[in-house]
Structure formats: C-alpha cells, structure tokens
C-alpha positions in Angstrom: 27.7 54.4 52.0 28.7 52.0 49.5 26.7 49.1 51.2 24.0 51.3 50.4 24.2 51.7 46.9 25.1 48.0 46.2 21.9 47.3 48.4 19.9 49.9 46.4 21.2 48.9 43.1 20.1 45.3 44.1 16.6 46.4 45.1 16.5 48.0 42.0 17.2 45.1 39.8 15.0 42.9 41.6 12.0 45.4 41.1 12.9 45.2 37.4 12.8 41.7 37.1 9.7 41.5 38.9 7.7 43.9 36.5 9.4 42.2 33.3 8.2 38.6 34.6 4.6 40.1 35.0 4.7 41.4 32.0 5.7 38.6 29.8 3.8 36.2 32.1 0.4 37.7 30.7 1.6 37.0 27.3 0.8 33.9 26.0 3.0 31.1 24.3 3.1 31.3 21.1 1.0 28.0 20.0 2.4 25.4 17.1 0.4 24.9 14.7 -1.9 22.2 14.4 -2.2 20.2 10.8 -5.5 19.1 9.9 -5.2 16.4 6.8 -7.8 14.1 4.7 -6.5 10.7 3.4 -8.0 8.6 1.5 -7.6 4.8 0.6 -7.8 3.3 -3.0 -9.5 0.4 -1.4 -12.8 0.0 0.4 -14.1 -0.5 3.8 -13.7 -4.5 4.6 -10.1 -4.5 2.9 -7.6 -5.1 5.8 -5.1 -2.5 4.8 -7.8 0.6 4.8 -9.5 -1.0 7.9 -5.8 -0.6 9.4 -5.3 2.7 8.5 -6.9 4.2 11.3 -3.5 2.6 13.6 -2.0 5.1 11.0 -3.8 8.2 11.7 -3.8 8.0 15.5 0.0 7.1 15.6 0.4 10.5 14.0 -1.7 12.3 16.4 0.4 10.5 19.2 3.8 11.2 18.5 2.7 14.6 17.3 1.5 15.5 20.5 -1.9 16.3 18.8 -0.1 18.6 16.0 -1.2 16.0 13.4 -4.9 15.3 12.8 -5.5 13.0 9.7 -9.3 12.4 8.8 -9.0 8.7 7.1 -11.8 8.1 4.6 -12.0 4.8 2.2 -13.2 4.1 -1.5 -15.6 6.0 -2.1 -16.4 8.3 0.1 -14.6 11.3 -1.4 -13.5 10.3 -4.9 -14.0 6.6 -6.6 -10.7 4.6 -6.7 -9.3 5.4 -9.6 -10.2 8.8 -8.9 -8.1 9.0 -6.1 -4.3 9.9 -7.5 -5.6 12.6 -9.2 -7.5 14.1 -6.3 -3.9 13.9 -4.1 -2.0 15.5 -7.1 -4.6 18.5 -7.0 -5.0 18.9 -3.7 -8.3 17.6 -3.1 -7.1 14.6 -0.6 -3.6 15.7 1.1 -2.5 11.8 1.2 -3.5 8.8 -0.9 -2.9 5.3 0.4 -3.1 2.2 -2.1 -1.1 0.8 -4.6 0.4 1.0 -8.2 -2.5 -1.5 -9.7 -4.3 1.9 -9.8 -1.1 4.4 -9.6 0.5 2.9 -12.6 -1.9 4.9 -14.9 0.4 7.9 -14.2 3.4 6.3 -14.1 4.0 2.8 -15.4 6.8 1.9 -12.9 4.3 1.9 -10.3 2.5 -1.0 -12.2 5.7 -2.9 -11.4 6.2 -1.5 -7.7 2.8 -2.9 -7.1 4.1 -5.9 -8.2 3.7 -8.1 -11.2 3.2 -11.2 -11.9 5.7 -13.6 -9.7 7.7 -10.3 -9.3 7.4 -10.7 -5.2 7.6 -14.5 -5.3 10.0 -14.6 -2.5 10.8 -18.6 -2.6 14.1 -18.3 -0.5 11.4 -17.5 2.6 10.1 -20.8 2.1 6.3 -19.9 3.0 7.3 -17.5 5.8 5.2 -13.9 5.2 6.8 -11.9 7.8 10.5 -13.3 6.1 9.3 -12.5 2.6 8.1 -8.6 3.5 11.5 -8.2 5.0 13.6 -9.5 2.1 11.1 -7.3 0.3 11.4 -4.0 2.2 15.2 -5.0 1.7 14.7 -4.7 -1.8 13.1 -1.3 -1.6 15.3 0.9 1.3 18.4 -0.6 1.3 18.7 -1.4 -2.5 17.2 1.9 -3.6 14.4 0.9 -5.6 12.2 3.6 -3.2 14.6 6.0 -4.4 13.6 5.5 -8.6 9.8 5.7 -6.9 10.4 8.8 -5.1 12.3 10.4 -7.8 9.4 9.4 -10.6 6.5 10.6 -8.5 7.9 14.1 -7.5 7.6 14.7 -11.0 4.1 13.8 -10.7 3.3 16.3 -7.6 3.3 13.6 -5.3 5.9 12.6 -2.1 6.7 8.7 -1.7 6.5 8.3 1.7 6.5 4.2 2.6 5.2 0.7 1.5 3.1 -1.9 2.9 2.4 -5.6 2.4 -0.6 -6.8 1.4 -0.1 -11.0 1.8 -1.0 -13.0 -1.3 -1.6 -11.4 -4.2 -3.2 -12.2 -6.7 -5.6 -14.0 -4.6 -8.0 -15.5 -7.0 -11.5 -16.5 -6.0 -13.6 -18.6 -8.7 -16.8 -19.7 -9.7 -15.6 -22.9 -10.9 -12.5 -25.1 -10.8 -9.3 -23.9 -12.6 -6.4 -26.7 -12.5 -4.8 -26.5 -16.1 -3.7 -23.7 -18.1 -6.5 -24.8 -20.4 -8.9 -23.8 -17.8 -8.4 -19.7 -18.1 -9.1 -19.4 -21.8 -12.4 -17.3 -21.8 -12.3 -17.3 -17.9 -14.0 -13.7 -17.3 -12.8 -12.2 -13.9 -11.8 -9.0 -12.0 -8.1 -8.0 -12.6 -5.8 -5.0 -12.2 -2.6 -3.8 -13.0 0.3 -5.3 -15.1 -2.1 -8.7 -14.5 -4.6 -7.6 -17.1 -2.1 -8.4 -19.7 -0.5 -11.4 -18.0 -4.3 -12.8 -18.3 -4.4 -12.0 -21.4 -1.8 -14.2 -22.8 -3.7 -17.5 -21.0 -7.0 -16.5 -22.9 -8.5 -15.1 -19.8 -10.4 -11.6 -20.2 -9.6 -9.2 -17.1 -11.5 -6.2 -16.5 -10.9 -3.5 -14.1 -13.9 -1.9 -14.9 -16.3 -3.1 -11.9 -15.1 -1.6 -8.7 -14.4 -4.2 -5.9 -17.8 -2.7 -4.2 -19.7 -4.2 -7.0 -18.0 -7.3 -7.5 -19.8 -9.9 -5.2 -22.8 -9.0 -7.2 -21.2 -9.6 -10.8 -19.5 -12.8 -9.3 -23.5 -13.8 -7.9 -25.0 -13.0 -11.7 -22.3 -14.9 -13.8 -21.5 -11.4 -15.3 -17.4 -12.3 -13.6 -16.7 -15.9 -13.5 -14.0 -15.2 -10.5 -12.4 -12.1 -9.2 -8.4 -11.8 -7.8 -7.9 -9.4 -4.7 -6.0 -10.4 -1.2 -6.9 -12.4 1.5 -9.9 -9.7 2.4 -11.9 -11.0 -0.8 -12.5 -13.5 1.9 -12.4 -12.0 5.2 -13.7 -8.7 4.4 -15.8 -8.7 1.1 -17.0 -12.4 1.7 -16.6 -13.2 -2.3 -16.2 -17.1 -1.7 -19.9 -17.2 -0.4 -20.7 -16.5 -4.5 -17.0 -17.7 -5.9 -16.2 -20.9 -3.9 -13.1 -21.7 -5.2 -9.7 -20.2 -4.1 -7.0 -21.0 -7.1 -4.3 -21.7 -5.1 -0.5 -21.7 -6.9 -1.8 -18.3 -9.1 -0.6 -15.9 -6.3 2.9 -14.4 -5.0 3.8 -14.1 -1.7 3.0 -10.4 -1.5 2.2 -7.2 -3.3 3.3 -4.1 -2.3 0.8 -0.5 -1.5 2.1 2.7 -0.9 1.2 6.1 1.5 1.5 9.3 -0.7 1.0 12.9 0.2 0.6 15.6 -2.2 4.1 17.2 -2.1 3.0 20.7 -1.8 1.0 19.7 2.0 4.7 17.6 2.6 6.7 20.3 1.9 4.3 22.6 4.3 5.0 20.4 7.3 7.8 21.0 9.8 10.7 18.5 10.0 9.6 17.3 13.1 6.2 16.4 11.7 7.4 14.8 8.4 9.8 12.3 11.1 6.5 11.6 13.0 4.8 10.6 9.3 7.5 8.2 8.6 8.2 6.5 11.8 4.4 5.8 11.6 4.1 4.7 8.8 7.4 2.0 9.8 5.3 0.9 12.5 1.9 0.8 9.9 3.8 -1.7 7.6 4.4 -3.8 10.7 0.8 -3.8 11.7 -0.7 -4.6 8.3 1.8 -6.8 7.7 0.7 -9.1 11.0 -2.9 -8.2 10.1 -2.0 -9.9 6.9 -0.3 -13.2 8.2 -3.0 -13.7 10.4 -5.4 -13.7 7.6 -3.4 -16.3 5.9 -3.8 -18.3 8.6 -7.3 -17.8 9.1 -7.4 -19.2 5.0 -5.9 -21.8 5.6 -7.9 -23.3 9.0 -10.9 -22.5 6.7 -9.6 -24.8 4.1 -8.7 -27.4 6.9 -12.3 -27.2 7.9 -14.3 -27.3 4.8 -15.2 -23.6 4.9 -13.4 -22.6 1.7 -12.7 -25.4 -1.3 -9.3 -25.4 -3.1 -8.6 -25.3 -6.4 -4.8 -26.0 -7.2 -2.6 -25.1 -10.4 -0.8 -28.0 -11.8 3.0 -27.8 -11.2 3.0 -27.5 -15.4 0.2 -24.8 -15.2 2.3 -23.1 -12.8 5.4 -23.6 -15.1 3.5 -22.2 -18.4 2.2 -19.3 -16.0 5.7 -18.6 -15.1 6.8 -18.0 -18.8 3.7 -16.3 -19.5 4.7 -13.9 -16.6 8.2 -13.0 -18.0 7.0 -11.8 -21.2 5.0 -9.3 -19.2 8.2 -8.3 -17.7 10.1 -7.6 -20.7 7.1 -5.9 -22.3 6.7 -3.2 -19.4 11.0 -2.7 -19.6 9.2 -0.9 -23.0 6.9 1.6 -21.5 9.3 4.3 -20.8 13.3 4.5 -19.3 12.1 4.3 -15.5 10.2 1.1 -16.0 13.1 -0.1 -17.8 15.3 0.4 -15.1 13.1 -1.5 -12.3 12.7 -4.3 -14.1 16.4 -4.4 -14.5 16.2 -3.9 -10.5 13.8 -7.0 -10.1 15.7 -9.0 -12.7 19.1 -8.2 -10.6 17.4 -8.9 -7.3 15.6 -12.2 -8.0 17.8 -13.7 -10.8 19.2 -16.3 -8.8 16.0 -17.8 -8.3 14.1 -17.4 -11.5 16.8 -16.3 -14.4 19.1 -19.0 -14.3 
C-alpha cells in the first residue's frame, strides 16, 4: 500500500512539472534591450580618425552581441564642427568624437589635452610613433591626467571615455617656403586651438574660421597662404595639390582626440555595455594609431619620390619656436585652476627633456 502512494505521489509530481514546463515554455524570454546611438565626429569625411570610426561602431555591436547599434556620422552631416560639443551636451548627438582644438571652448584644459604646442613632443621615442602614443597614453591612465579630464567635463554634462592619436600635429602645409622664423610674420593660414596664439607671437595670423571642408579652396585662391591639420591634409583632403610645401620641424609627434558621450545616455547604459564601450574604444586607439603611422610613412616615400616638397625649420627657427611655445604654456596655467593644474602635469612629465 505504501508503494502505492510513493508511486502515486511520484506520478503526481511529474504531471505537475509537465504542465508548469508547458506553461512557462509559451512565455517568452524576456528580451535586453537594444541601444540605438548617433555619434558624430568633429572632423570630416577623408580625415583618418573619422574614416576609422566605423572599426569603432561595429566593435560595439560585436562584443555587445547586437545590444549596441551606433549610427557614425562626420562633420557636417548633423551639426557643423564646432557645433558638435554642444549638440552631445544637449542630447542631440549621444557621443561626440574629436578633440580639444574645438572642446576647449567649454573648457580651456581641453585646449591643453589636445595638445599644445611641443606639449606631446615625445623626443625620448626618438622618431618611433607607436613608442611616443604609449609614453603618451602613460601620461594619461596611469598618471591620472584622464582623471582632471573626466572630473572637468562631468561638470560640463559630458562622460570622458578614451583618447586617440592622431600622428603629427601640427602638420603644416604651405603655399610657399617657410625656413626662418622671419618667414611666418604675416603668413595667413588655417589654425586651431592653443596654436592660434602660439602663431600669433611669430607674426603669423591663424584663423579658425574656415572649416577644413572649405580649405583647399581658400589655400587654391590665396585667401590662406598654408593650412596645419595631420597627415590626412595630405592623404585625405589632398591640400598639397594647392599648398605644396610641407614645413617640416613645426609639428610634435602627436596630438591627442577624445570619444565623449553625453553623460545622461552613459549613465542609461548597463555595466556590461559601458565595459563593451571602453574595451572598444582601447582597441580604436590602437587602430587609428597604426592608421596613423602608416600615413607617416606614406609622407615620407612621397617626399623620397618627389611627390610632396619639403620645407624645413632651421634648428634656430625651431629653438625661437620652442620659447615662443612656453609662453603659451604659462599663459593657459592663467585661464582657470584646472588648466593650471595640467600644465603643472605636462611641466612635471616632460621636464627632464625641455625644463632643464
């Protein structure tokens, strides 16, 4: 009799657990949400950072599993460039990508984080891109100057997420020959950022009034007399077929972009989803980095085969430029207690080669 009952009870229990799997078999999983984004470069279609950031978007929708959709649009297909912090702050793009040349309107520090002048002259790498953006990422995760950035732009609405490299900066293309200091005074050309002012004290006049779009066609009618950008102004926007000369000895070894997302759409995103964001964008500094050493390469077998004329500083030129460039340091320490603490940073970090 109590064989039975066990076998009853059993039967039982097994009916129960067939109904209950039925039932919650015809239920479906809940799904995860899927995050649909816009981002938007400062930069235009031909520079080799924007034309990379596609790598960006899809490495996102690959490690997301598809959760992470990011629509990548360039300068200026939803907002003009300088346009384009503003639009992330409000809401309008969900992540900007660019750099503090324009940034540094709404916070000067970012004019410095882009870099200034001979701020990311990494001499110790003797020449070596891919060694000078490591010493520089160095500089910004492990000796916390991402930290001051992050801090100052969650103020501003916006979450710091991770730099990129952008090879020689400035890279100054020129409608005429520019060996001594002499050379600059009245020189008219393209400019941005902390530059501007660095220009200023040669006698140059910079402007960052006309877009890069419009540039090849002010450097063609004599209304710029040379224009600085990075190794795209050759590769991409094809400047040197109006502004032969490349004025080689004006640039550093890098300058430094950033990805930003509005920090209300960061906040919104799962924890999983934000590691997916910055383990792609690690892997997008790597591949805009290479993108950009192979350019520098490509400059140079241009020069080697007549395709591009050089047009180099003196070493006195280059000397003058140098003290020229430190009194734009010491002028930004000025703008506000932030910017006085990174250029404390930068004067820390490369003192031994340039503060002696």
């Amino acid at each position: 009799m109590k064989g039975k009952k066990v076998a009853l009870l059993v039967s039982v229990l097994l009916a129960v657990m067939l109904v209950g799997g039925l039932v919650f078999s015809g239920c479906p999983a809940a799904e995860e949400e899927v995050y649909e984004l816009k981002m938007q470069s400062q930069w235009p279609r031909g520079d080799i950072s924007m034309e990379n950031l596609s790598h960006f978007a899809d490495l996102c929708e690959q490690k997301s599993n598809g959760r992470l959709i990011i629509d990548v649009f360039a300068e200026p297909e939803i907002v003009p460039m300088e346009q384009v912090t503003d639009a992330t702050i409000a809401g309008a793009i969900d992540i900007m990508h660019g750099g503090g040349a324009i940034t540094g309107s709404i916070a000067p520090v970012s004019y410095i984080e882009f870099g200034i002048p001979y701020s990311y002259k990494i001499v110790e790498a003797n020449g070596d891109c891919h060694q000078a953006a490591a010493i520089i990422r160095d500089f910004f995760f492990e000796d916390g100057f991402i930290d001051l950035l992050r801090d100052e732009f969650a103020t501003r609405g916006l979450y710091y997420v991770d730099i990129h490299c952008y090879g020689w900066v400035p890279f100054l293309m020129s409608t005429r020959p520019i060996v001594n200091y002499e050379d600059f005074n009245g020189f008219k050309l393209r400019s941005e950022g902390a530059f501007t002012e660095w220009q200023k004290l040669q006698g140059a006049i910079g402007t960052a009034d006309i877009g890069p779009g419009d540039t090849y066609l002010a450097l063609k009618t004599g209304t710029l007399d040379g224009a600085q950008w990075d190794t795209s102004a050759v590769t991409g926007l094809k400047w040197n077929e109006v502004a032969p000369y490349w004025v080689k000895g004006y640039e550093s070894d890098h300058a430094v972009g950033h990805i930003m997302f509005n920090m209300d759409v960061w906040n919104s995103l799962p924890a999983d989803l934000k590691q997916v964001v910055e383990e792609s964008a690690a892997e997008y500094f790597d591949i805009c980095l290479d993108a950009y050493c192979s350019e520098e390469q490509v400059i140079l077998d241009m020069v080697a085969a007549g395709e591009l004329e050089v047009s180099e500083l003196t070493p006195e030129c280059q000397e003058r430029l140098a003290e020229d460039a430190f009194t734009v340091w010491d002028a930004l320490a000025q703008e506000d207690e932030t910017s006085a603490q990174a250029i404390e940073m930068f004067k820390e970090w490369r003192g031994p080669y340039f503060f002696q």
